[in-house]
C-alpha positions as CSV (number, residue, x, y, z in Angstrom):
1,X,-83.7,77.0,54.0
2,X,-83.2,74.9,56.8
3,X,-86.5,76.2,58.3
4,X,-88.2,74.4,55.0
5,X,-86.4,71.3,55.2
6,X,-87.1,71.0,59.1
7,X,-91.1,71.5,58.3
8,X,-91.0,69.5,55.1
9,X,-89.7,66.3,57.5
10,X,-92.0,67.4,60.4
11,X,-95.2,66.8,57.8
12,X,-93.0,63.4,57.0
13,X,-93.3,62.2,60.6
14,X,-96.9,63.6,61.5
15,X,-98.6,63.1,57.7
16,X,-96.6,60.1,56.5
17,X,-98.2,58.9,54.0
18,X,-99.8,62.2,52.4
19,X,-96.6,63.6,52.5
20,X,-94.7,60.8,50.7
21,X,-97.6,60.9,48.2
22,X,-97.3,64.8,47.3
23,X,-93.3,64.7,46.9
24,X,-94.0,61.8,44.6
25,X,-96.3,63.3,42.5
26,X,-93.9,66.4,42.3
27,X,-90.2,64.6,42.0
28,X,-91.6,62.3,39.4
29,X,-93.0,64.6,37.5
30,X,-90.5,66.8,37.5
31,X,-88.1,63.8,36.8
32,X,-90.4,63.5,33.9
33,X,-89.9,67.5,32.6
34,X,-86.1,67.1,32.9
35,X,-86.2,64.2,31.0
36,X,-88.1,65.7,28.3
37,X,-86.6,69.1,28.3
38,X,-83.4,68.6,29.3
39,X,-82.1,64.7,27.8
40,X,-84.3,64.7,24.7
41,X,-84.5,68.3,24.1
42,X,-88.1,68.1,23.2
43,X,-88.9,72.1,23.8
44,X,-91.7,72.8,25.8
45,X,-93.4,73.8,22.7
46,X,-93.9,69.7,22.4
47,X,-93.4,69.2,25.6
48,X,-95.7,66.4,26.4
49,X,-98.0,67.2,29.5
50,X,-100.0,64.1,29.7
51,X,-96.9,61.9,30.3
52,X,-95.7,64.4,32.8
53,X,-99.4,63.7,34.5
54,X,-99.0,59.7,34.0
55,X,-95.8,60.2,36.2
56,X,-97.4,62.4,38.6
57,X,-100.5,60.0,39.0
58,X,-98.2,56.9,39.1
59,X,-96.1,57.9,41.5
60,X,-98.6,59.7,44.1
61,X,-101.6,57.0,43.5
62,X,-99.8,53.9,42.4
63,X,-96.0,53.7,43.5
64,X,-96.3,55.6,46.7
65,X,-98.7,53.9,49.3
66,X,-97.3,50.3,47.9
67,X,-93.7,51.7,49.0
68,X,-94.7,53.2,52.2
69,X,-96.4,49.8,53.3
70,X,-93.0,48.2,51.9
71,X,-90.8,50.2,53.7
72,X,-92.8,49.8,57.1
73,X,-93.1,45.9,56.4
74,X,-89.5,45.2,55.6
75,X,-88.1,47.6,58.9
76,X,-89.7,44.8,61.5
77,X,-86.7,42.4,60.3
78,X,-84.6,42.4,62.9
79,X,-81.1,40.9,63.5
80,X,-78.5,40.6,65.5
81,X,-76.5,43.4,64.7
82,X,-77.4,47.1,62.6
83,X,-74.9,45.4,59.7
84,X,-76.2,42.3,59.2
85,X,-80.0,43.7,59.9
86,X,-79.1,46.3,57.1
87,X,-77.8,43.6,54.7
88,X,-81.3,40.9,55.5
89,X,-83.5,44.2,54.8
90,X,-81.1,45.0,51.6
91,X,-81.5,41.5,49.7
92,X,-85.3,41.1,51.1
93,X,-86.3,44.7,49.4
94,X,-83.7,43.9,46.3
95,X,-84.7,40.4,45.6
96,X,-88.5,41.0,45.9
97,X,-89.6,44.2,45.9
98,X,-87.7,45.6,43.4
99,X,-89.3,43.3,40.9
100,X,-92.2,43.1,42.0
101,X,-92.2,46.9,41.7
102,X,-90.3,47.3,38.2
103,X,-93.2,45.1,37.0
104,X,-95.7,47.3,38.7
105,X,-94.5,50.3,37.1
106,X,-95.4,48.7,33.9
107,X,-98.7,47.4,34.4
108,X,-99.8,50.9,35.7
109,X,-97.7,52.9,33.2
110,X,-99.2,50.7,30.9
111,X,-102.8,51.4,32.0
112,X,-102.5,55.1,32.1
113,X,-101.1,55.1,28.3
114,X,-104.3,53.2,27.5
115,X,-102.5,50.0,26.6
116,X,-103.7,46.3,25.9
117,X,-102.6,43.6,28.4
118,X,-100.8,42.2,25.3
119,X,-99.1,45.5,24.6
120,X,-98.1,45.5,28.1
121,X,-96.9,42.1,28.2
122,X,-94.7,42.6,25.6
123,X,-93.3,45.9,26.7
124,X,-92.4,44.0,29.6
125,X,-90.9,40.9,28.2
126,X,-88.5,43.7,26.3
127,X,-87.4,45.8,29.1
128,X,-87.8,43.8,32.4
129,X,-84.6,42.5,32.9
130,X,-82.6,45.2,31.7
131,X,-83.8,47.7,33.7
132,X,-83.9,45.6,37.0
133,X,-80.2,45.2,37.0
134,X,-80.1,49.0,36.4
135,X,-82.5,49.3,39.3
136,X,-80.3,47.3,41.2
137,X,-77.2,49.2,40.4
138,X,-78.9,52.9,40.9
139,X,-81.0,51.7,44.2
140,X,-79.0,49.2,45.8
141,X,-76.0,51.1,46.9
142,X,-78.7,54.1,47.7
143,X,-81.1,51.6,49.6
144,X,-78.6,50.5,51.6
145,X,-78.0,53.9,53.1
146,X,-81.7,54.3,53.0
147,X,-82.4,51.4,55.2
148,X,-79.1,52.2,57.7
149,X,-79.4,55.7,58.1
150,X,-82.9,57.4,57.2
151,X,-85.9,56.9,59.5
152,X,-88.6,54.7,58.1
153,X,-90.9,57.2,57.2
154,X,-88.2,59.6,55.1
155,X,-87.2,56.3,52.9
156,X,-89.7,56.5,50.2
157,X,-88.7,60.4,49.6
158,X,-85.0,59.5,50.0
159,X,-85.4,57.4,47.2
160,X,-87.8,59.6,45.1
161,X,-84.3,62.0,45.1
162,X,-82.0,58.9,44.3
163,X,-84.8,58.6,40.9
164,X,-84.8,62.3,39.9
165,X,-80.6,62.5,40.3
C-alpha cells in the first residue's frame, strides 16, 4: 500500500495538475455515489448517473485547475514567521476564495443541470450563505493544516479527502 501512495504523490509532484484533475473527477464522484447510495438511500436501481458525471466533470474541468492556480497564487505570501504566514494565507483563501468558489460551484453546477441564469440566481440567493459558513467550518480548520503542513501541489487533493469525509 505504501508503494501506491508513494507513486500516487510522485505523479502529484511531476504531473500536477493532471493528477489533481483525475483524483477530482474520482473523489467527487464517488462523494457523489455515497451520497446517493449511502445518505439518501436511493438504490442504485435509481441511482442517478448523470449527476454522478456533473460531479465528475465539475470537479476535474471546472473546480480543479481554478484551485490548483489558487493554491500556487496564495503560497507566494510570505511572512515573518510559518504561524503568522499560515494564518495571512488562512483568512486570504477563507475570505476570498472560498466565496468566490462556493459561487462558482453554482454557476457551473447550474450550467451542467441545464439551468437558466434566473434559476441559478435564485438557487444561489437560497443557499449561498448557509453553506459558506459550513464551508468555513468543514475547510477552515482542514485548510489550515493544508497550508502548514502539505506541499503545494498535494493541497487540492488533501482537500478533495476533507470533501468526500
Amino acid at each position: 500500500m505504501a508503494f501506491v501512495f508513494h507513486a500516487y504523490m510522485n505523479q502529484l509532484r511531476v504531473n500536477t495538475l493532471r493528477t489533481q484533475m483525475l483524483t477530482s473527477a474520482v473523489v467527487m464522484g464517488l462523494g457523489n455515489i455515497i451520497t446517493q447510495q449511502g445518505i439518501t438511500q436511493r438504490g442504485w436501481d435509481k441511482h442517478d448517473w448523470k449527476a454522478t458525471a456533473r460531479f465528475s466533470t465539475y470537479g476535474c474541468f471546472f473546480f480543479t485547475p481554478l484551485a490548483n492556480r489558487w493554491h500556487y497564487l496564495v503560497n507566494r505570501i510570505q511572512s515573518e514567521s510559518a504561524l503568522r504566514t499560515t494564518l495571512t494565507r488562512l483568512v486570504v483563501d477563507m475570505g476570498t476564495f472560498a466565496p468566490f468558489a462556493t459561487s462558482w460551484f453554482f454557476l457551473w453546477m447550474g450550467v451542467l443541470e441545464g439551468r437558466s441564469l434566473a434559476e441559478i440566481r435564485q438557487r444561489w440567493e437560497a443557499n449561498f450563505q448557509r453553506i459558506l459558513v459550513r464551508q468555513w467550518m468543514v475547510f477552515g480548520p482542514a485548510q489550515a493544516i493544508n497550508i502548514a503542513f502539505v506541499p503545494v501541489y498535494a493541497r487540492p487533493p488533501f482537500l478533495n479527502m476533507i470533501g468526500l469525509v
